[in-house]
C-alpha positions, 0 to 999 in steps of 0.5 A: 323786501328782504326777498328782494335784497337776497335776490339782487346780492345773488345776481352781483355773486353768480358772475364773480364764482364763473370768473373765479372758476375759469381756467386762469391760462399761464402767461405766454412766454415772449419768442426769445424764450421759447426752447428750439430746435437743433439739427445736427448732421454727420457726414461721413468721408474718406478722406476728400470722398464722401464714403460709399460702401463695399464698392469703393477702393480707398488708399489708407495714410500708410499706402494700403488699400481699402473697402468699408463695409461697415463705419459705425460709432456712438456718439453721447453726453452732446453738450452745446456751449453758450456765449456766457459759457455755461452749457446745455446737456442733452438729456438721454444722449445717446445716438448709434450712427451707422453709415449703412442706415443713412437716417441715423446720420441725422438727428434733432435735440428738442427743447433747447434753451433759445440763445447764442451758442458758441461750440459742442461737444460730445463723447465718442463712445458709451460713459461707464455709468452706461456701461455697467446699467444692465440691459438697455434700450433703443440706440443701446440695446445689444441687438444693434450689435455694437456689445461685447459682454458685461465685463467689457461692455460696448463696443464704441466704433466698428470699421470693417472691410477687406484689404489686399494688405490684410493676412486674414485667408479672406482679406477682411479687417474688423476694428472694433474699439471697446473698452470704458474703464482703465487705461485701454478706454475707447471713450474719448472727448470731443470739442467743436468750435463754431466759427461764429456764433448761431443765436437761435430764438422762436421760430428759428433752429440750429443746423450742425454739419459734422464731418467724420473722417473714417482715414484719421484711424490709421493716423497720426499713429500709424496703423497697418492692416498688414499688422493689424486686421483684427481687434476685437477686445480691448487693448493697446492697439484699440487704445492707439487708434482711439487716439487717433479717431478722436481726431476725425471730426471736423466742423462743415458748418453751423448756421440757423434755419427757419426749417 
């Protein structure tokens, strides 16, 4: 009899120990939560011409003549804006996009709070913790050739090309604007509004479509080549035309898409 209790108390314990040791999954979170996908797009122009290399002549703000050999920029420290006004920071955040490698013109931010965003914004150039962090990697390893040295650190754009106007022997330009400290920094901020607002959600992403106009170097303050063909370090003149690129991005349109 007592063999017979211990026997019908085992078959009622065995199934309760399966269920307590199965996997307990977490629960689902509904689509509105679920972190997404924004695509941003930077096109880069020439005024009203989309930008095309070492084969197009350009004429500058000041009258000069131009090719473009070579457009390249950081962009870094990406933030997206939302309604509420609280932000969200890309981590890792550093791109190098380089007119010549059109697949760098293009990239995603992964896991994105869903929500309604209102604007970005972002640095041109590389932040002075970056800077001083010794060697790095990937979009900031110095083999890109977009690093001075140590003590002046990267170089945060670069637009080189010949001019007739240019006192070079071989009639080349190269602006190269560095410097993350102090009152020459190359570093600079940049806010973008959206229209209006892009609520992305699930299965729908964000789609951002940048322009940077490569003519807004040579103004509002005016810049020659006949007086300035070559910069290479950080200085007054590096400083101007920072002053001046800050200004050459333009939002072309924000939007969702099901891509």
């Amino acid at each position: 009899m007592l063999q017979n209790i211990k026997g019908a108390l085992l078959m009622l314990i065995l199934p309760l120990a399966v269920v307590s040791c199965e996997k307990k999954e977490d629960p689902k979170l509904p689509a509105e939560k679920l972190p997404v996908e924004v695509h941003l797009n930077f096109k880069n122009y020439v005024g009203a011409e989309a930008m095309k290399l070492k084969t197009v002549t350009y004429k500058t703000p000041q009258g000069e003549d131009i090719t473009i050999s070579r457009f390249n920029y950081y962009i870094s420290n990406i933030k997206l804006t939302k309604a509420d006004g609280t932000t969200y920071a890309e981590p890792e955040s550093y791109h190098l996009l380089q007119q010549e490698k059109t697949s760098s013109l293009h990239f995603h931010m992964a896991d994105v709070p869903a929500g309604t965003y209102t604007g970005m914004s972002f640095l041109i150039g590389v932040d002075e913790a970056r800077n001083t962090s010794g060697a790095q990697t990937d979009a900031l390893d110095p083999v890109n050739g977009m690093f001075w040295t140590w003590q002046t650190g990267y170089i945060m754009a670069k637009l080189e090309g010949t001019s007739p106007q240019s006192k070079d022997t071989t009639k080349k330009y190269v602006l190269h604007i560095g410097g993350y400290k102090g009152e020459n920094s190359g570093i600079r901020s940049v806010s973008i509004n959206f229209p209006s607002p892009i609520a992305i959600e699930g299965a729908t992403n964000g789609d951002v479509v940048i322009k940077a106009d490569a003519l807004k170097w040579f103004e509002p303050n005016a810049i020659k080549i006949a007086e300035t063909s070559e910069i290479m370090m950080p200085s007054a003149k590096s400083k101007t035309i920072a002053d001046n690129y800050v200004n050459m991005f333009t939002l072309e349109s924000a939007a969702t898409t099901t891509e």
